[in-house]
N, C-alpha and C positions, 0 to 999 in steps of 0.2 A: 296788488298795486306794484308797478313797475318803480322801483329806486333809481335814482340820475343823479349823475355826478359829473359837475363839470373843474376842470383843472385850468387855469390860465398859467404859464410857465413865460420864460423870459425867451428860452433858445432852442432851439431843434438839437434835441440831444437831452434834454431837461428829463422829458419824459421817462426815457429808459434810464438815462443815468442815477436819472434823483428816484421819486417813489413808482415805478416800473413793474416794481411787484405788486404794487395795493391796485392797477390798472388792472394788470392781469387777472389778477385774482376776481376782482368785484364784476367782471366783464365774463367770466364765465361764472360765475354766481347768481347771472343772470341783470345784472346792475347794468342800465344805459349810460353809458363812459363816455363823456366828449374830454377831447383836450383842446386847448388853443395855446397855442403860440406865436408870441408878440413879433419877433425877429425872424429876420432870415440868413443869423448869424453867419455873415460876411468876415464880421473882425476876428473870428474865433482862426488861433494857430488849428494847425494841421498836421499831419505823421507824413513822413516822408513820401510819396507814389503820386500826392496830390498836392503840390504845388500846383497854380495855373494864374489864371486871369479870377477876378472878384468873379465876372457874371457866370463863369463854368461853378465856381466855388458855390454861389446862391442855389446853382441848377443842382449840384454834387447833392447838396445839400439837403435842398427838397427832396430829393428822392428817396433817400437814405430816411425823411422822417414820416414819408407815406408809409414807407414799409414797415418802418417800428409798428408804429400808430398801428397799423393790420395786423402784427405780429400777437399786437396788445389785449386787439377786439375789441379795441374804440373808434370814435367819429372824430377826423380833424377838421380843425377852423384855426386858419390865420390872420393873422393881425396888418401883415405884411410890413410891420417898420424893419427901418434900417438897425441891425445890431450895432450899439455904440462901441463896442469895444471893454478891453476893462481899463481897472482905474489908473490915467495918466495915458493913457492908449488915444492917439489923435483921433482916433474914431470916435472919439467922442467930443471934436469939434463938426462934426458934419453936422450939417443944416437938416438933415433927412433922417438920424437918429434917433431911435425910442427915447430916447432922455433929453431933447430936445422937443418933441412932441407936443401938441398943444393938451393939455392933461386933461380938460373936460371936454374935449372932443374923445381921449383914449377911455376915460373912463364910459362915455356912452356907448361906446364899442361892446364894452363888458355889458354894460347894462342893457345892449339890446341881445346878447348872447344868453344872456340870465333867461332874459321873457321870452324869447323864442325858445328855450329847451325845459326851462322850468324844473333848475336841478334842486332836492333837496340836499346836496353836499355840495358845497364850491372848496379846494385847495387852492393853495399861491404859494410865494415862497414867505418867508418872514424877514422881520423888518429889515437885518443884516444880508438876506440874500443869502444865508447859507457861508459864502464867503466874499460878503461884501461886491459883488457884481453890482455895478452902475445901474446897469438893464435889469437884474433883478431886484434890486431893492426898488428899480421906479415898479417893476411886475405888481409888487406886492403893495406899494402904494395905489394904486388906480382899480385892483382889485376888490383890494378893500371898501374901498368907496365904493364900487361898482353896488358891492354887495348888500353896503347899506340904503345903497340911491335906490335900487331896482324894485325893492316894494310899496316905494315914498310916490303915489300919483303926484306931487307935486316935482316931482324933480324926472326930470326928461320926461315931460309929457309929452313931445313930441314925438320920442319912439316908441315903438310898438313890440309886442300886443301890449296885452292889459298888464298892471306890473306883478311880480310873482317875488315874493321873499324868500330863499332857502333856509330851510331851520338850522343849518352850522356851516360855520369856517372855519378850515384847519390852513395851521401854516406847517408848511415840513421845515423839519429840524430833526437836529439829534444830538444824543447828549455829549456833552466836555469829558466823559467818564471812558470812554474808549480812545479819544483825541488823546487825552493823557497819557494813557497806554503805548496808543506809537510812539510821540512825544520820547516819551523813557526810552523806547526800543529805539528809534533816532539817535539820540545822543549816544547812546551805548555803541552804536555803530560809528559813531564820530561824525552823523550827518547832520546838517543844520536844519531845524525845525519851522524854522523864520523861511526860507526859502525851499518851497514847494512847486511842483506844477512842471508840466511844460518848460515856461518861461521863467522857471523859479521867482514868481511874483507873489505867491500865496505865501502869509505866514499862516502857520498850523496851531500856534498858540494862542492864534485870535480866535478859533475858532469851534463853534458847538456852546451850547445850550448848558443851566444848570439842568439836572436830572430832575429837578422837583417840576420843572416846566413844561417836560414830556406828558402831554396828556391824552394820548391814544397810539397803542402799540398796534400796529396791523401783520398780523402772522400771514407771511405767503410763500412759506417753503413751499407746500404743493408746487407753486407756479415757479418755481425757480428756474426752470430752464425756459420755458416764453422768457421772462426780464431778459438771462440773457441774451438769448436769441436778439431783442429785441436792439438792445445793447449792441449788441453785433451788428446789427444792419448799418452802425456810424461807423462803418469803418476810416473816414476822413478825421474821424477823431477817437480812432486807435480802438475802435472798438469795443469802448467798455474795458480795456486789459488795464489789471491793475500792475502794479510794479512788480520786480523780480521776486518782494518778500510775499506778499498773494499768491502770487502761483505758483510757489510752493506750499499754499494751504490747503490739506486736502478736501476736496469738495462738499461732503459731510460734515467737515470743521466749517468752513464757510457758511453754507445753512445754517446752522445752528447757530454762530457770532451773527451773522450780517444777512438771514432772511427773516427778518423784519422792517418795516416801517415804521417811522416814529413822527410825533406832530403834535403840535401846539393846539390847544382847544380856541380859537379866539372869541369865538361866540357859539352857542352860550357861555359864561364860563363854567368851569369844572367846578361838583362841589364836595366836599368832605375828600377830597387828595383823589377820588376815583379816577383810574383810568379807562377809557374807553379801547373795547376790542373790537368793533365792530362803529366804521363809521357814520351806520342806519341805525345803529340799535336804541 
């Protein structure tokens, strides 16, 4: 039997940035991999070379996430809403934004994505988005339900096929146990924690999981160089390059801290503290 996994993510760039590895890997493991993505992040900052106009930005955009996606050796499907922007970001007054969106119309979207591929693994993000993204936390709202609507004949009868239930949902996450770690290494440096990102809008102390809620480690050194590859293909958004303190981590150090995946069991739940290695098993 053929294993399917399908992914609903918030933004073009999700894919590789966030679990990129668990793609790759499952995808030559022989696992039928679909991603979708909601947005055609518009509102998303930029690295310097690509300033332009929004619609070059949408075009820049899509291209860079065809190529991931094939980098991956998965199937993409879009949602095609407007990326809202993050939070307090005017883009998320627009009438045409994901978070604006009429919500059982986007969750039927999902729900017809479900029945036409018929995945036994769905991922999303979790409830905070990872870092609180508008567009992600609505990703992981509409997913969710998707997830539960999609086997219920009573609910979207209208869409088709017949309805198909997947046996798990994972939310990606990762633990507060490494956030911490920088956190320290920040301070020590005299940099402020509170102000992260690009646009320094991200605080870092809001952010990750207790460790007890990680409940599936997915190991994909093997496939470290597809992720980044994959990563690479955004170069409108720096490529995946971590800061100045990453790139001086040596690439074996890397593997080892940060080639895994980590994720929330949301259905079934986990029993007796186990973790899952293997998101089929």
């Amino acid at each position: 039997m053929t294993h399917r996994l399908l992914a609903v993510l918030a933004h073009p760039d999700d894919e590789s940035f966030g679990p990129g590895g668990t793609f790759a890997r499952y995808a030559r493991e022989g696992v039928d991999v679909h991603i979708a993505i909601a947005t055609d992040g518009v509102a998303g900052s930029v690295v310097p070379g690509f300033e332009g106009s929004q619609e070059e930005l949408v075009e820049v955009r899509a291209e860079e996430l065809a190529t991931a996606v094939n980098i991956l050796g998965a199937t993409l499907h879009t949602l095609n809403y407007r990326d809202s922007g993050y939070i307090n970001n005017p883009a998320n007054e627009h009438p045409d934004a994901f978070i604006n969106g009429d919500m059982a119309e986007q969750v039927g979207m999902v729900v017809q994505l479900i029945r036409e591929i018929r995945p036994h693994v769905v991922i999303t993000h979790d409830e905070t988005g990872g870092y609180y993204h508008p567009d992600h936390i609505h990703c992981h709202k509409i997913t969710t339900a998707a997830f539960h609507a999609a086997g219920d004949p009573a609910q979207y009868p209208e869409i088709g096929p017949a309805p198909w239930q997947p046996q798990r949902l994972y939310y990606t996450a990762f633990s507060n146990r490494m956030v911490k770690f920088y956190i320290l290494l920040m301070r020590l440096r005299r940099q402020d924690p509170t102000k992260l990102g690009r646009n320094q809008d991200i605080d870092l102390t809001k952010l990750g999981v207790d460790p007890s809620q990680i409940g599936a480690v997915i190991d994909y050194r093997p496939y470290w160089d597809v992720r980044r590859a994959a990563s690479a293909a955004h170069a409108s958004q720096g490529g995946g390059a971590g800061g100045g303190f990453s790139r001086r981590i040596p690439v074996w150090l890397q593997k080892r801290f940060f080639g895994k995946d980590t994720y929330i069991r949301a259905y079934p739940p986990l029993e007796n503290g186990r973790k899952d290695k293997d998101l089929f098993a």
